[in-house]
Backbone bond lengths (Angstrom), bond angles and torsions (degrees), N, CA, C in turn:
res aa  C-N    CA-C-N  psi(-1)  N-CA   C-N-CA  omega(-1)  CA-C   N-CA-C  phi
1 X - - - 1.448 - - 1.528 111.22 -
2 X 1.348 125.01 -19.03 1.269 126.15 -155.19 1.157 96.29 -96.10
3 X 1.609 111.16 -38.60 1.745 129.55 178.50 1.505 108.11 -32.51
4 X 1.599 100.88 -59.70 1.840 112.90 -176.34 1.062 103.12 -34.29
5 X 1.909 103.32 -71.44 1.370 101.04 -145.84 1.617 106.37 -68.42
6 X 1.084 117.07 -24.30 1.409 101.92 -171.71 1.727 109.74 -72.84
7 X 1.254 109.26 -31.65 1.716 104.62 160.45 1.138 118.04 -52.10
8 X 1.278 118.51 -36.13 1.655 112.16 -169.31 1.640 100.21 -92.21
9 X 1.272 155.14 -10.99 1.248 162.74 154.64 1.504 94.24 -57.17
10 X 1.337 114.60 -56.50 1.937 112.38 -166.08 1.762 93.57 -69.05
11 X 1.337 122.76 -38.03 1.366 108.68 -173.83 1.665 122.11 -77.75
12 X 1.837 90.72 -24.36 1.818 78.59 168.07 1.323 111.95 -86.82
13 X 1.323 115.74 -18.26 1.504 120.60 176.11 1.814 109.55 -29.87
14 X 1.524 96.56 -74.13 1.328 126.70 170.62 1.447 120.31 -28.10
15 X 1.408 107.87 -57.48 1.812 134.71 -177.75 2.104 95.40 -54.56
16 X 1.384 93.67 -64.27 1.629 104.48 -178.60 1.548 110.44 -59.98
17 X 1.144 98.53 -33.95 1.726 92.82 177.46 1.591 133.71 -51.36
18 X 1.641 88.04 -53.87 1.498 132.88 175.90 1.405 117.71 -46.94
19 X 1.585 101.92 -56.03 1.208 131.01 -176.82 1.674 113.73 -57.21
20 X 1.345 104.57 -58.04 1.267 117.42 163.63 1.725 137.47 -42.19
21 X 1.346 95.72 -61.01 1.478 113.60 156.38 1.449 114.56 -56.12
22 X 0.696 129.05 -1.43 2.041 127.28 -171.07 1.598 89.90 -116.79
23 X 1.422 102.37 -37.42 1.825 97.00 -178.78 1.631 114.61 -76.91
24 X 1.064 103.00 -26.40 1.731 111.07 179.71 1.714 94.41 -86.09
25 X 0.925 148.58 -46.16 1.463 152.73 160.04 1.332 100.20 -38.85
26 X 1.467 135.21 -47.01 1.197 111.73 179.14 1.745 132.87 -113.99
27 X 1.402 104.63 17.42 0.871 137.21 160.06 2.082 120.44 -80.07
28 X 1.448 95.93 -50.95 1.867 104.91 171.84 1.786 87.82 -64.04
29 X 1.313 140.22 -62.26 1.072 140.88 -134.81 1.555 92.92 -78.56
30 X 1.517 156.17 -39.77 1.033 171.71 147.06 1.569 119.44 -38.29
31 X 1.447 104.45 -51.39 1.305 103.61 170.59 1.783 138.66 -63.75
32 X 1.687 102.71 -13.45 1.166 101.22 162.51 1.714 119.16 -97.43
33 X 1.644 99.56 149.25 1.895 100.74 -179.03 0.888 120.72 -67.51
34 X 1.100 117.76 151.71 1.884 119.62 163.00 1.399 94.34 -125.83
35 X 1.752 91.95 132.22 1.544 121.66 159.99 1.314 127.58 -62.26
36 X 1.353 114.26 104.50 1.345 111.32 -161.23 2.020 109.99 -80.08
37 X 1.807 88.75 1.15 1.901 92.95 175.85 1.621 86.25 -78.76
38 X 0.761 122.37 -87.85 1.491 137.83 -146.51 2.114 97.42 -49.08
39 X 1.098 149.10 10.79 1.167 144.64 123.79 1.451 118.92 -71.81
40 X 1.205 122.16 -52.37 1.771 109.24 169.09 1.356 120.11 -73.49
41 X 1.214 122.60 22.09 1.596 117.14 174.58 1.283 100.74 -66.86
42 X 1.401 133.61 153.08 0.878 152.84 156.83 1.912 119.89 -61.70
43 X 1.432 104.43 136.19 2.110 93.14 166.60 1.102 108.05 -49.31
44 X 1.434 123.31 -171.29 1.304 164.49 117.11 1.476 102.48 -17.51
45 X 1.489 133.91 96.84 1.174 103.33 154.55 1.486 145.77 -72.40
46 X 1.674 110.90 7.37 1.334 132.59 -179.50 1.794 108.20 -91.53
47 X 0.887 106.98 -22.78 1.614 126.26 163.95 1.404 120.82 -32.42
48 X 1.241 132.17 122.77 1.397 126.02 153.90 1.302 116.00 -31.18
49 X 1.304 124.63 133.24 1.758 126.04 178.60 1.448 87.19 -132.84
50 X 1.199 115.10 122.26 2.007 116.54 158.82 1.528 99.26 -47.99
51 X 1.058 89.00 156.02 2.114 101.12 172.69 1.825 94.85 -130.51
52 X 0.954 102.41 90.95 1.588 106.65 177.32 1.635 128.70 -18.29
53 X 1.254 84.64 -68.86 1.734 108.57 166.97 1.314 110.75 -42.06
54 X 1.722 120.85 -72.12 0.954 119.50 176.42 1.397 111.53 -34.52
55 X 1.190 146.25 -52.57 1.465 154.64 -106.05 1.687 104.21 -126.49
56 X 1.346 108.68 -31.96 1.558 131.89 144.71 1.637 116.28 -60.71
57 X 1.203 129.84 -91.81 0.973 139.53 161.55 1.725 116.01 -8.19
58 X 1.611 106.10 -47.47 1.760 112.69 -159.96 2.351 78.32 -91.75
59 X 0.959 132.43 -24.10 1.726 138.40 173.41 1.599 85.50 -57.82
60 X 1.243 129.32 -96.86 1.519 161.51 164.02 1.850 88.05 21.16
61 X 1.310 84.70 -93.90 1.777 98.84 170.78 1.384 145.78 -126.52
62 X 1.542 87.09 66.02 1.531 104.30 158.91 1.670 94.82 -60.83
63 X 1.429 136.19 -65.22 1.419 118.40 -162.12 1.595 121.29 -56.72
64 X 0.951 119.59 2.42 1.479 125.55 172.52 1.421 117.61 -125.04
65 X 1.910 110.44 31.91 0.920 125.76 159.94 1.694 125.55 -9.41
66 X 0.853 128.57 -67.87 1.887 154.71 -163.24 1.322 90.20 -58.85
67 X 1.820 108.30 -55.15 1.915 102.17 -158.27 1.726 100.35 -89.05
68 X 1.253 110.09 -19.33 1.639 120.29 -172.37 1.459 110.16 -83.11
69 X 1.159 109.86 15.82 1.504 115.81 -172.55 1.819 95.65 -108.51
70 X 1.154 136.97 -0.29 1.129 147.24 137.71 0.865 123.80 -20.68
71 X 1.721 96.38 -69.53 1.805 109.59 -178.78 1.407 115.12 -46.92
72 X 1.793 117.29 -42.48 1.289 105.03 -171.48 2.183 124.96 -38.61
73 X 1.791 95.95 -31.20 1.360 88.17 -167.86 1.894 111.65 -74.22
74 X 1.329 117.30 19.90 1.246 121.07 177.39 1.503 117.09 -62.48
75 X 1.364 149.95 113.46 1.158 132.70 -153.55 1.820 109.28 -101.53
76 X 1.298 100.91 30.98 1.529 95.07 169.63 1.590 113.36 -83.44
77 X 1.325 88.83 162.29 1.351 110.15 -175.72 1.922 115.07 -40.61
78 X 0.726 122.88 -171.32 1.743 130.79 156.81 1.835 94.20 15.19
79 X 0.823 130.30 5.15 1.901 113.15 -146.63 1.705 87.90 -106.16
80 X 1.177 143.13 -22.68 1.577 123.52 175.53 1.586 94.49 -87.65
81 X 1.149 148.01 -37.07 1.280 161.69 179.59 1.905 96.55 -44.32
82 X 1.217 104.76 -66.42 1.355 123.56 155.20 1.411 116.87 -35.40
83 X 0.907 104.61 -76.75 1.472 113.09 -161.79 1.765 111.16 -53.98
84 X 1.417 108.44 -32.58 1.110 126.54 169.57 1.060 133.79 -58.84
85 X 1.517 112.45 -46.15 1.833 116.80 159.31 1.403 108.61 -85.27
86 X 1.276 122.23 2.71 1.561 98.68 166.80 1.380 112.31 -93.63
87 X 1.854 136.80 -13.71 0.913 151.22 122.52 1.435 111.11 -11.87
88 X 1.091 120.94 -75.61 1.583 135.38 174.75 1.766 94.09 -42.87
89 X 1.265 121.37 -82.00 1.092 130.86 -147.88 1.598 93.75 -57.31
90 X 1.339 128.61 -78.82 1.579 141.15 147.21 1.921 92.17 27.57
91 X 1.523 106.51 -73.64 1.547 114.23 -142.35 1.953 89.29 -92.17
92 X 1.230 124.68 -23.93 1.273 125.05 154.64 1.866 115.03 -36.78
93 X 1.571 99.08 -72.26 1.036 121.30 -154.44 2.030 96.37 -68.27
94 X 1.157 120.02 -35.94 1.459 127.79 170.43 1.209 120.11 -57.22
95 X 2.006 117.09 -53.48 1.362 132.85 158.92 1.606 118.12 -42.12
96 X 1.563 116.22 -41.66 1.631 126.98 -161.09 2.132 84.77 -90.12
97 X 1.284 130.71 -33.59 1.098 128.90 -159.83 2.113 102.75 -85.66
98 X 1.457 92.11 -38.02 1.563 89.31 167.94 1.382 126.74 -90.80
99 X 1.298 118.93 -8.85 1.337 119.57 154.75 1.388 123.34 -69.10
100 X 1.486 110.43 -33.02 1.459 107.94 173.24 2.125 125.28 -67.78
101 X 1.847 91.03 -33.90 1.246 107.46 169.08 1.988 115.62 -54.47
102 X 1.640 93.56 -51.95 1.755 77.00 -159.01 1.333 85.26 -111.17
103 X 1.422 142.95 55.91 1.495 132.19 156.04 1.123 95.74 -73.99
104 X 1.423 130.52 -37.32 1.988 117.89 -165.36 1.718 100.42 112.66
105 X 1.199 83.21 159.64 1.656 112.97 -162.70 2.076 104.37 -54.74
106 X 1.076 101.47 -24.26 1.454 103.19 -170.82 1.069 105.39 -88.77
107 X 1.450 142.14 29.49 1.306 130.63 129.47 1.709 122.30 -120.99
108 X 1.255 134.62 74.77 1.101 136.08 -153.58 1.971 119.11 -55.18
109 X 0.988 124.71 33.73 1.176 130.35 -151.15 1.742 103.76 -55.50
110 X 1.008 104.58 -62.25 1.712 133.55 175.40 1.224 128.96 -65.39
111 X 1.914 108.91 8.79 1.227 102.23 -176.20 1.819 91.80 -111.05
């Protein structure tokens, strides 16, 4: 009988312990400020910015690489920068799509 209780003392022991530590954890974690300037700062406006479109567009036709190299003389902002990793991404996404095709039957991904 004594066995129990002393198990059940070590298990609330444990419970109270736990409990405690999670409260001091979120108490240290609370107690310091946050600057609410330094979250609305603004980027870099000299910074790389994706240009979406571009970044779509450079996906679109990476396979017509040769004639899509046109686009580069577009003089928007970020948009050959763009256009360029979606190129990248494009020939990723073709590479990751034919590996999935001819790895073989023992991984059924595509069915």
């Amino acid at each position: 009988m004594e066995e129990v209780y002393f198990i059940k003392f070590a298990i609330m022991r444990k419970i109270g312990l736990f409990s405690l530590f999670n409260l001091l954890a979120f108490v240290a974690f609370a107690s310091f400020p946050v600057e609410s300037q330094m979250l609305l700062t603004e980027a870099d406006p000299d910074k790389f910015k994706l240009d979406t479109l571009g970044f779509i567009i450079g996906i679109l036709t990476c396979l017509l690489l040769p004639y899509s190299a046109l686009l580069l003389f577009i003089k928007k902002k970020n948009f050959r920068g763009s256009l360029a990793w979606g190129w990248l991404a494009g020939w990723v996404l073709i590479l990751l799509i034919a590996l999935l095709i001819f790895i073989g039957p023992e991984f059924m991904f595509l069915y």
